[in-house]
N, C-alpha and C positions, 0 to 999 in steps of 0.2 A: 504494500500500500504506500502510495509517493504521501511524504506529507504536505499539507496541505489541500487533501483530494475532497470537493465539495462534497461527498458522501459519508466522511466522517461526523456525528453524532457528538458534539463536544460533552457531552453530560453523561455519558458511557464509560461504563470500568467494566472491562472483564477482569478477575483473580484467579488464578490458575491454583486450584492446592484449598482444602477447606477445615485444615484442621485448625490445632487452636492457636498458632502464631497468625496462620492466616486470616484467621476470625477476628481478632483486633485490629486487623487491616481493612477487614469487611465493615464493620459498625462504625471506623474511622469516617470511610468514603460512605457509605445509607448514611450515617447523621451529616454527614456535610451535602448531603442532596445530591448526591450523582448516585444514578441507576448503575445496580452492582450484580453481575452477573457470576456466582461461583462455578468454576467447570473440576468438577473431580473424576478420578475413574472408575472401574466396574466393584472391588470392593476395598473402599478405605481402609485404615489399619492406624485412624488417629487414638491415643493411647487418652487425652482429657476428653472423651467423648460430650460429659455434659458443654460443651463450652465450643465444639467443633461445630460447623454447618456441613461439614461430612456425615454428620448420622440422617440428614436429612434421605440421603440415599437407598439408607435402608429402610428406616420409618416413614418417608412422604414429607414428613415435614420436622424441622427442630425449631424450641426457641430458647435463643440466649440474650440476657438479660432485655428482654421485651422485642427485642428485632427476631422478625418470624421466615426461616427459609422453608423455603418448598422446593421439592422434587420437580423440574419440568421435564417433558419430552418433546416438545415444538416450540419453533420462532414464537408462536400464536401466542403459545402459555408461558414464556418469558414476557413477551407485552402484557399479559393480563397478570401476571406476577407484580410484574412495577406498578401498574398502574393500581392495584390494591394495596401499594406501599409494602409488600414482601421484599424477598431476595431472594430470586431463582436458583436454585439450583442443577445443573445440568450435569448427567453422565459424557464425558466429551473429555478422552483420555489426551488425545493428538492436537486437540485446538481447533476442528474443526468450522467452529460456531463462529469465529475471530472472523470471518470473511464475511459473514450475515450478519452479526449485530455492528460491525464496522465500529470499535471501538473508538473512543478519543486514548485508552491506557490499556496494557495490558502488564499483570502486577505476575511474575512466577514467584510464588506463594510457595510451593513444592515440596522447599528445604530437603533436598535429595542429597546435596553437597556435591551436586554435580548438574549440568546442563541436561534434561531431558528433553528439550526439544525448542525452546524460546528462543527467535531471535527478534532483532533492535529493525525487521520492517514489517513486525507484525501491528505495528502503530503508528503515531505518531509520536507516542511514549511508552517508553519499554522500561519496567523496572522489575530488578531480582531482587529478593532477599537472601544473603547468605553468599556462601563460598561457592564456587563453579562459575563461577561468570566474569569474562571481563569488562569493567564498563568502558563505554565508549566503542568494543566491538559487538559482542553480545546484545548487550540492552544498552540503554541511555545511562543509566543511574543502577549502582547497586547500593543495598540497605547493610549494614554491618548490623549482623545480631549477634554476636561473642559479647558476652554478660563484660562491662567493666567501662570503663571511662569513654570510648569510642562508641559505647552499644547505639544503634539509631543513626551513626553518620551515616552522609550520603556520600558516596566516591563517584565520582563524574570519570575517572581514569586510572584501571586498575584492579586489585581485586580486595572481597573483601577476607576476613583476619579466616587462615586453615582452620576447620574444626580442631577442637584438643579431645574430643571422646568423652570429655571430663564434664559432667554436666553443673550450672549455677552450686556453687555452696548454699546449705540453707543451715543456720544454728551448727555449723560446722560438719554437715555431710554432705558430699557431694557423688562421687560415684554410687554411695551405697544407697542413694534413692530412687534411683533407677536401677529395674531391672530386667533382663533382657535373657531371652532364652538358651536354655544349654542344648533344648532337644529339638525335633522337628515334629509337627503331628497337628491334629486338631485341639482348640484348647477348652476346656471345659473350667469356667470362672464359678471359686469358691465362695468367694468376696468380691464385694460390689462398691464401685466409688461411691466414698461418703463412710465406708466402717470403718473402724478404728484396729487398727492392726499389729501385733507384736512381731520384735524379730525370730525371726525359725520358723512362722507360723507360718502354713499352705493358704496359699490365694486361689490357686488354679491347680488343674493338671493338664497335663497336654500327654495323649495319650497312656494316662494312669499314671504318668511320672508327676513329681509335684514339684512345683513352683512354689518357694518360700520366701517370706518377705526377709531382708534384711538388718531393717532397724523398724523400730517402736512408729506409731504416727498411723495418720490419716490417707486412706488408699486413693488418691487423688486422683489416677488414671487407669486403665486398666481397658486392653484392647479386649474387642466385642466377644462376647461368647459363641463360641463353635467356630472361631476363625481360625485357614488352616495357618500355621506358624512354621516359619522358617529356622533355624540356626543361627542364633545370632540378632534376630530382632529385637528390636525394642517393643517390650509388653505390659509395662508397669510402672508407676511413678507414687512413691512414699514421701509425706512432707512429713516430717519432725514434729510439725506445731499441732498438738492434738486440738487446741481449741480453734483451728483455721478449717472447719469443717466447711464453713460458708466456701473457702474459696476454690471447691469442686465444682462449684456451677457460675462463676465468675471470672472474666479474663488477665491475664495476668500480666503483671507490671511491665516486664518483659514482652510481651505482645502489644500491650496499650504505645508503650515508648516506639515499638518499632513502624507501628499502624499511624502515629503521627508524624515519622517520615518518610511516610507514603507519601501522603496526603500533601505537606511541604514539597517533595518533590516533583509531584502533579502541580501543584499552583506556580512553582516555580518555573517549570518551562513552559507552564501558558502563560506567564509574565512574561519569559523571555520570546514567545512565539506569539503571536498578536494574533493568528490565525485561526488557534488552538482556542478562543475563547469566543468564536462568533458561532450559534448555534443555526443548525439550515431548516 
């Protein structure tokens, strides 16, 4: 798509990716009034479910703190999505849909730590989050999300910080609250986000083998029951703070910061592109 092309829709975001970093990016762009288009693929594997607009997929529809997504399957029912003040949801692994809703943005949400498929003339504005992208060839702008002093910059040239594997500290744990599969199989969930959970104790089994939690706290995430599990995936997430039960169904710090420079970097190159803000 050439920028500038009179068929661009300036009020248009598609988001590629719908779990819960990308979800702060979504309620970012819905409250600032641009029509937000989520595109995920055939079965998510976001680990904060209450708080993802991926589970829209399996259930029809999710809602996180008041903003309501819906499952679509046509052009037709993403217009009537918007226009009921929703946010669509679409199965659309490849990006398919980016030619028909002709976006003003397109956000890779993904967080894969690697390029699946986004490039910088799929818009007029092309923004990544995370590692695997360079900006300036890839997309327009990448988002640094590595927890620490830079978390939220925007990089116009370059990439942003390697993953470390190492997830945020919280009260001083950080690998041990994530946890992530030793086996491969279907997983069959013991505990459910929101219960209060001790270390040793089984969450899941995957295949009759049992999944234990680590340390003490609040089962904050926990990918969907019956899903098949890989080697190595990430399946679970433990916070320390037993009385943060509330924020199993609330966006987090970490996604609110990164979802505001989104949205900065959307206004920013319609400030700098004069084009980008005349709606047809």
């Amino acid at each position: 798509m050439k920028q500038g092309d009179d068929l661009v829709i300036n009020n248009r975001i598609i988001v590629r990716g719908g779990g819960d970093i990308a979800s702060g990016t979504i309620q970012k762009l819905h409250r600032s009034g641009f029509k937000v288009l989520v595109l995920e693929i055939e079965i998510p594997s976001s680990i904060r479910r209450n708080v993802s607009f991926s589970e829209a997929v399996f259930d029809g529809e999710t809602t996180i703190e008041g903003m309501k997504g819906v499952l679509v399957r046509t052009y037709d029912e993403i217009l009537e999505a918007w226009d009921m003040g929703y946010i669509p949801v679409a199965v659309d692994r490849y990006g398919k849909l980016i030619e028909t809703v002709r976006p003003i943005a397109v956000v890779d949400a993904i967080l894969a730590k690697k390029n699946l498929g986004t490039t910088i003339d799929m818009a007029p504005i092309t923004i990544a989050l995370g590692p695997g992208f360079k900006a300036g060839i890839d997309v327009n702008v990448v988002v640094e999300t590595m927890r620490g002093h830079s978390l939220g910059r925007l990089i116009f040239d370059g990439y942003a910080l390697e993953d470390t594997g190492v997830p945020g500290s919280i009260c001083g744990y950080a690998k041990e609250r994530v946890i992530y599969s030793s086996y491969e199989g279907k997983i069959k969930n013991i505990r459910q986000i929101g219960d209060i959970v001790k270390a040793n104790e089984t969450i899941a089994l995957i295949d009759d083998l049992e999944v234990k939690a680590k340390i003490d706290g609040v089962l904050r995430g926990i990918i969907r029951d019956n899903t098949y599990i890989t080697k190595g995936l990430k399946i679970a997430d433990v916070d320390p703070r037993h009385d943060e039960i509330s924020n199993c169904n609330t966006i987090s710090d970490k996604s609110r910061t990164i979802g505001g420079s989104v949205l900065e970097g959307i206004l920013y190159f319609q400030s700098i592109k004069p084009f980008l803000s005349v709606a047809n």
